[in-house]
C-alpha positions as CSV (number, residue, x, y, z in Angstrom):
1,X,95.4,107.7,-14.7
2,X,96.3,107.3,-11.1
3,X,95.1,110.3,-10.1
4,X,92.1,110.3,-12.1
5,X,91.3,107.3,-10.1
6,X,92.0,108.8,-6.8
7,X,90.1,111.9,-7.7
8,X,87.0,109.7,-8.1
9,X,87.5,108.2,-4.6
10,X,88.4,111.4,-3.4
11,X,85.0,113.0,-4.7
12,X,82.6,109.6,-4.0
13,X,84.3,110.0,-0.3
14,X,83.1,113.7,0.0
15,X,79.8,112.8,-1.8
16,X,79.3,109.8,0.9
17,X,80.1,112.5,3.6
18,X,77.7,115.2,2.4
19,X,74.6,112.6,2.5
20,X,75.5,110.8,5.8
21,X,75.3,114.7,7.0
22,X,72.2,115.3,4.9
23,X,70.5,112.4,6.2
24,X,71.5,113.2,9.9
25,X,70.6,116.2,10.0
26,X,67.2,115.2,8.5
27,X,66.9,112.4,11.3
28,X,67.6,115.1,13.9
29,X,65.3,117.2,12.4
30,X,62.4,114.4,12.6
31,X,59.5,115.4,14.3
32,X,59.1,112.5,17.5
33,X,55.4,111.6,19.7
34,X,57.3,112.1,22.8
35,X,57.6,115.7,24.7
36,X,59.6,116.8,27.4
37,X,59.0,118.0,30.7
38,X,61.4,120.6,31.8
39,X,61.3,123.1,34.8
40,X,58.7,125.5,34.8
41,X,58.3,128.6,36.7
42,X,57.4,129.6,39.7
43,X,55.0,132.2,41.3
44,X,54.4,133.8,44.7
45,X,51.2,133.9,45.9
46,X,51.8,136.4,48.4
47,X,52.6,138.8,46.0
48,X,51.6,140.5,43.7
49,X,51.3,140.4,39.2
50,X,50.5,142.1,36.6
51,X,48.7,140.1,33.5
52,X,46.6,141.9,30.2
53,X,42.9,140.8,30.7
54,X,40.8,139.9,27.5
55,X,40.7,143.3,26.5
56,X,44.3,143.6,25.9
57,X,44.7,146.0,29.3
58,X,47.2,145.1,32.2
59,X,45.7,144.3,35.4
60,X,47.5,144.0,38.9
61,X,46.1,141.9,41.4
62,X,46.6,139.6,44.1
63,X,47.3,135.6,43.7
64,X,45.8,135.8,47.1
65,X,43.7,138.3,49.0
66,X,41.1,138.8,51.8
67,X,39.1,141.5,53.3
68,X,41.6,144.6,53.8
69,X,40.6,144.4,58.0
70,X,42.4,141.0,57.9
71,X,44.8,141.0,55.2
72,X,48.3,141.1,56.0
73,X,51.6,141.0,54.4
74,X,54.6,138.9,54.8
75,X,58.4,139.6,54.1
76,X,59.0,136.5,52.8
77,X,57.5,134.1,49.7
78,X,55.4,131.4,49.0
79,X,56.2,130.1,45.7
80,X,54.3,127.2,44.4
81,X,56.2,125.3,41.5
82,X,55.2,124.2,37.8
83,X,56.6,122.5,35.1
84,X,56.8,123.3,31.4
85,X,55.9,120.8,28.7
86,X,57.8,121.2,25.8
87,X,55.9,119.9,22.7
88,X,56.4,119.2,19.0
89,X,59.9,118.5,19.5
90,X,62.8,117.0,17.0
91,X,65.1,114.0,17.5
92,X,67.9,116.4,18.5
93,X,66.3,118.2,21.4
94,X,64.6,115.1,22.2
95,X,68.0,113.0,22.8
96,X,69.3,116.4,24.8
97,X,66.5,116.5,27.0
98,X,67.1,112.6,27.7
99,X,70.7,113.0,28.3
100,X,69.9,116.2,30.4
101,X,69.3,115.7,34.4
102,X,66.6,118.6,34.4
103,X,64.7,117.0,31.7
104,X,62.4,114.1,31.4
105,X,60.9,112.5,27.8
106,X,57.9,110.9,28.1
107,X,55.2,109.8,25.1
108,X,53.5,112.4,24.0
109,X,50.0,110.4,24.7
110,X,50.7,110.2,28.3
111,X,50.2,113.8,28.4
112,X,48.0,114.4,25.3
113,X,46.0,111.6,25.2
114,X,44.5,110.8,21.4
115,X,41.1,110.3,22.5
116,X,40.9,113.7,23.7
117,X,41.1,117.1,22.0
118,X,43.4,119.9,22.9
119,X,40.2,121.8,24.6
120,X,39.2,119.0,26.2
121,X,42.3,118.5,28.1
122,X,42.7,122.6,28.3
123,X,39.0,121.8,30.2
124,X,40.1,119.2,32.7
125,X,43.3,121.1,33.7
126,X,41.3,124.0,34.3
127,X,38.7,122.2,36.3
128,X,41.5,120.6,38.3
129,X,43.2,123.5,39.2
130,X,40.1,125.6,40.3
131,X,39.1,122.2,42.5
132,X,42.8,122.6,43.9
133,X,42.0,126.3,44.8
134,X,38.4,124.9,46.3
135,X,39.6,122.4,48.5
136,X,42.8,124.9,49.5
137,X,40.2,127.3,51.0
138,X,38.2,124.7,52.3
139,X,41.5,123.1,54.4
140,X,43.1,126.5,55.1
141,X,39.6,128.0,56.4
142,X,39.7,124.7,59.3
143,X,42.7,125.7,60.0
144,X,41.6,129.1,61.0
145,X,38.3,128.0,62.6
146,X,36.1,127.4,60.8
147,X,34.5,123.8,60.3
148,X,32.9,121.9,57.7
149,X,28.8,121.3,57.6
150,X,28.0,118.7,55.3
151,X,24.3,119.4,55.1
152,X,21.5,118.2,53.3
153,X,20.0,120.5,50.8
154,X,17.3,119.2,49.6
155,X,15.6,115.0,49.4
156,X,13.6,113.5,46.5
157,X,10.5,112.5,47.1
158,X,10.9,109.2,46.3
159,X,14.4,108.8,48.2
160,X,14.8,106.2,50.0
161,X,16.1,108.5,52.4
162,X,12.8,110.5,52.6
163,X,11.3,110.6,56.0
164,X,15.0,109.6,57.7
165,X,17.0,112.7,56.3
166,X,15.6,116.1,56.2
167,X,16.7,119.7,54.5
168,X,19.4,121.4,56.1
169,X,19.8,118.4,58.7
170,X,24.1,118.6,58.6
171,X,25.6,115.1,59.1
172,X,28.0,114.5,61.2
173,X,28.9,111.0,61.3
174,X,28.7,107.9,59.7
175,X,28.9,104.7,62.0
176,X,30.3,106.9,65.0
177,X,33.0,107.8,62.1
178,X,33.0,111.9,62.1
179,X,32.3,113.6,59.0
180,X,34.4,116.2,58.6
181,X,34.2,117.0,54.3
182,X,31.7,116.0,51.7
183,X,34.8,113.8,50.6
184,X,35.1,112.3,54.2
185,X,31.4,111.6,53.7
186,X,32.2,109.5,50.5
187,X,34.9,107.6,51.9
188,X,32.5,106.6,54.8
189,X,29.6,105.6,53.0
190,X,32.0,103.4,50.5
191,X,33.5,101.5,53.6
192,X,30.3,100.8,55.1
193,X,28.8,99.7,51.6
194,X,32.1,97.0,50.9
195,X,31.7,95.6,54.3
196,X,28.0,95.1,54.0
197,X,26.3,95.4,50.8
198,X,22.8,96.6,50.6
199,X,22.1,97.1,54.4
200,X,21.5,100.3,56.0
201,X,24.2,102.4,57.8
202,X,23.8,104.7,61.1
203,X,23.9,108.6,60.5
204,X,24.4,110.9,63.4
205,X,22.8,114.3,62.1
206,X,22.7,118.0,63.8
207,X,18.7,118.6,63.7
208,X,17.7,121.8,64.5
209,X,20.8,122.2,67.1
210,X,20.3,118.1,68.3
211,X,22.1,115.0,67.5
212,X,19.7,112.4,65.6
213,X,20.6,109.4,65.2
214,X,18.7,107.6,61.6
215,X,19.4,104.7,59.5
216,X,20.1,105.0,55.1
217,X,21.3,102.6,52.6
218,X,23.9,103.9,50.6
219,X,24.3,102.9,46.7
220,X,27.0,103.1,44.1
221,X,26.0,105.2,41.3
222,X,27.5,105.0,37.7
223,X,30.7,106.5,38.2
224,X,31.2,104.4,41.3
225,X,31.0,106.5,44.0
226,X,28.8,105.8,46.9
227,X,25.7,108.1,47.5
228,X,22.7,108.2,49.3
229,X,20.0,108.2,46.1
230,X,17.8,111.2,46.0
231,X,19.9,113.0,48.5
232,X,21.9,116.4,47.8
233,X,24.5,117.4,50.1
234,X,26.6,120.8,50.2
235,X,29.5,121.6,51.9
236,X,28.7,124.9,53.9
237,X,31.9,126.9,56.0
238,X,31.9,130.2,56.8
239,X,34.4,132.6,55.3
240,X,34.9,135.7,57.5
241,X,37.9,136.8,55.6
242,X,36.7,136.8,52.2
243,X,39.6,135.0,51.1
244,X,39.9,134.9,47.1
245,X,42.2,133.7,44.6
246,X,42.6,135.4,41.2
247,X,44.6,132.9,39.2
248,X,43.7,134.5,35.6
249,X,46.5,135.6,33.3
250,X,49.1,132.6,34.7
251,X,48.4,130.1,32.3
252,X,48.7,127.4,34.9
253,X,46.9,124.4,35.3
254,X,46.2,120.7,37.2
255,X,46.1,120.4,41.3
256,X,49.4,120.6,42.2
257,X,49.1,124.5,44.3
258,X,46.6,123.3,46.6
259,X,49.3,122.9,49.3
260,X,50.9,126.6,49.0
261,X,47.7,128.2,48.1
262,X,45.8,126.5,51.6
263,X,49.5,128.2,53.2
264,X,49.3,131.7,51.6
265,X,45.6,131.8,52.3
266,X,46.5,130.8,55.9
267,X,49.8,133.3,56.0
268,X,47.1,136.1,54.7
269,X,45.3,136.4,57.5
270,X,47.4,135.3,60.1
271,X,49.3,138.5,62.0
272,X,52.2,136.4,62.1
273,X,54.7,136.3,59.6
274,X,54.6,132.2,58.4
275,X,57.3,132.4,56.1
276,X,60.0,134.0,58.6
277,X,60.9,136.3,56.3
278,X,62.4,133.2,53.8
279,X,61.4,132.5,50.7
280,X,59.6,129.2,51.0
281,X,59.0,126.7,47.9
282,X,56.6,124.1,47.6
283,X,54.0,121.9,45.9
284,X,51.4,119.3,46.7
285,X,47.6,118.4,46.0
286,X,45.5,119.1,49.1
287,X,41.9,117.8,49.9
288,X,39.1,119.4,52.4
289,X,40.8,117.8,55.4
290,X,44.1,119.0,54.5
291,X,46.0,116.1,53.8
292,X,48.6,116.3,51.2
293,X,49.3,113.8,48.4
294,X,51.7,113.1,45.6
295,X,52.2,115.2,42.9
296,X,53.9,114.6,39.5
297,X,57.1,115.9,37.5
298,X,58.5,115.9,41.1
299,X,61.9,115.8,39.9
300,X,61.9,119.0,37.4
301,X,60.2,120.9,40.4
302,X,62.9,120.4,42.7
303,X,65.2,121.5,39.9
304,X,63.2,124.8,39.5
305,X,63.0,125.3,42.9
306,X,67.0,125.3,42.9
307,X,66.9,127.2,39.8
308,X,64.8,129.7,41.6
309,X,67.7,130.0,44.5
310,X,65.3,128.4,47.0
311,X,66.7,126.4,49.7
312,X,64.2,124.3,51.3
313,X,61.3,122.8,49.3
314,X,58.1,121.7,50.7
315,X,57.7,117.9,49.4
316,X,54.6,115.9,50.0
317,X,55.8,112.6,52.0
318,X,54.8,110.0,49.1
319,X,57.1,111.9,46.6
320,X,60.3,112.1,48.9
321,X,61.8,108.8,47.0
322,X,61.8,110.4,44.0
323,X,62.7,113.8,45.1
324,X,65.6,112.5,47.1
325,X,67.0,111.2,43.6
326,X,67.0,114.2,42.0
327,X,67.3,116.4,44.6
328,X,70.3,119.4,43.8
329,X,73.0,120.2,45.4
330,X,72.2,123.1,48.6
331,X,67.7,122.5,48.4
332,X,66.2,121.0,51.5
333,X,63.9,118.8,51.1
334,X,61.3,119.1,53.7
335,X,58.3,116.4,54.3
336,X,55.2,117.4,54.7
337,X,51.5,115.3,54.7
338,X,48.8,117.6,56.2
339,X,48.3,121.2,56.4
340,X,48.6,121.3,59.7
341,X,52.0,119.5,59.8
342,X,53.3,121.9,57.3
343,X,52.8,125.0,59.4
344,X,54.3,123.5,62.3
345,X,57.4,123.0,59.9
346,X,57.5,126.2,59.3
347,X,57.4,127.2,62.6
348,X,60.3,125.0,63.1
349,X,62.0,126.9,60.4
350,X,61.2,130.3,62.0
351,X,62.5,129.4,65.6
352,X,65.6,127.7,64.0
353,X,65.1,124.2,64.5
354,X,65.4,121.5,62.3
355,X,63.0,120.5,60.1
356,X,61.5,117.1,59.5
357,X,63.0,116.3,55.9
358,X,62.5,113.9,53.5
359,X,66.1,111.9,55.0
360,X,64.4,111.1,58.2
């Protein structure tokens, strides 16, 4: 009888054990609404890939080229950083990647909002990273020359404007303040708007080779952005390299390259070798005028930059908090806000000097 009994415990015990495992592993298995955002790879845009176009044939290009008279080629890299969403993930994976340092989870709705189709998103990373490659070119061709000319392109007929501003007038200033992107130009308009509503603002305009001087009254239009109604303006800069990026085949998205593709378009024409011969890593958005602003998923970049065997890493100055807290062991963390201060860290770097880092 007394084993009998103990048998039954014995058996109820293993039963207990077999569902507490069952219903773990089902837990584990659960599907959660959060994803994780690991390292991603990285690419050189100096170099070289090979991709299969749409036709199911490979294709070697350039990330970045120009004209063959002005194109030349550097020893060392330029590697601008992603970062790889992992989606659709269980409890399991989702408590390592929490647990992990290279990991972060995040709600899946921060990343794939629900009021928004898959496409839809697909579309706006798209459209930011093409705008990232726009203003690159636009920063990297000052750099090398050649400025900006906001210019008027064409003026409604019933613009308030019409009879002040004229086709292909370029503006140059607003206030006295110099226009130097159609972005600039925004800004400028915007301030004098705030500080007084409804009146008229000074332009300074190139006119056939002279500097006007006429008065406009900017407005805010429904995304709030302040315009000059009935007026079209265009961004025109010369290009005497025919610099190009040809991105397709990456998979890559959002604005994150501008800063290391505005360098590798720079590096491309220059005769001198920017990189030193080192392999350089980097990331950061970039507007027309070159400045350089925060990025996200710093923290699983610097980790694929390390990954990557990089040793100094290009960090826009407004993300050197969080870089600094995740920063591995042996990567360099070098800060950087314009363009033009980033090439003169790299020159830095190539005469053996020390860098202005993210601990200064």
């Amino acid at each position: 009888m007394r084993h009998s009994v103990m048998r039954r415990r014995g058996l109820t015990v293993l039963i207990g054990a077999i569902l507490v495992s069952v219903m773990t592993w089902q837990a584990l298995s659960m599907r959660v609404a959060y994803v994780g955002l690991g390292p991603g790879p990285t690419y050189d845009a100096l170099a070289e890939y090979t991709f299969k176009d749409d036709d199911g044939k490979k294709k070697t290009v350039e990330l970045i080229s120009a004209d063959e008279k002005y194109s030349s080629k550097s020893k060392g890299q330029l590697r601008l950083v992603t970062v790889r969403i992992h989606d659709d993930i269980e409890l399991a994976r989702a408590l390592y990647y929490w647990l992990s340092d290279d990991y972060a989870v995040v709600p899946r709705e921060l990343q794939f909002p629900e009021d928004k189709s898959d496409e839809e998103i697909a579309a706006e990373q798209e459209e930011m990273w093409e705008n990232s490659q726009a203003a690159a070119e636009t920063a990297a061709l000052r750099e090398l020359g050649e400025e900006v000319e906001v210019t008027v392109t064409k003026v409604d007929s019933d613009s308030p404007s019409k009879g002040d501003l004229k086709r292909d007038d370029v503006i140059t200033a607003v206030d006295g303040e110099e226009v130097t992107s159609q972005e600039r130009l925004a800004e400028l308009l915007a301030a004098a708007a705030a500080k007084a509503p409804g009146e008229a603002v000074k332009l300074t305009v190139d006119r056939d080779g002279k500097d006007k001087k006429v008065k406009v009254t900017p407005e805010e239009n429904s995304q709030g952005v302040a315009i000059l109604p009935g007026v079209d303006v265009e961004p025109k800069q010369k290009d005497p390299y025919g610099l190009k990026v040809t991105a397709e085949g990456l998979n890559v998205g959002g604005p994150s390259a501008g800063l290391i593709f505005a360098l590798a378009m720079v590096d491309r024409v220059s005769k001198e070798d920017l990189t030193g011969g080192a392999d350089i890593i980097g990331t950061g958005e970039i507007d027309e005028d070159g400045n350089v602003g925060a990025i996200g998923g710093i923290a699983q970049k610097v980790v694929a930059a390390s990954q990557q065997g990089a040793k100094v890493f290009l960090t826009p100055a407004d993300n050197c908090a969080a870089a600094k807290a995740n920063v591995p062991d042996g990567l360099k963390l070098i800060k950087v806000s314009t363009l033009d201060g980033a090439l003169k860290e790299l020159e830095t770097l190539r005469e053996g000097g020390e860098p202005t880092t993210c601990l200064t």
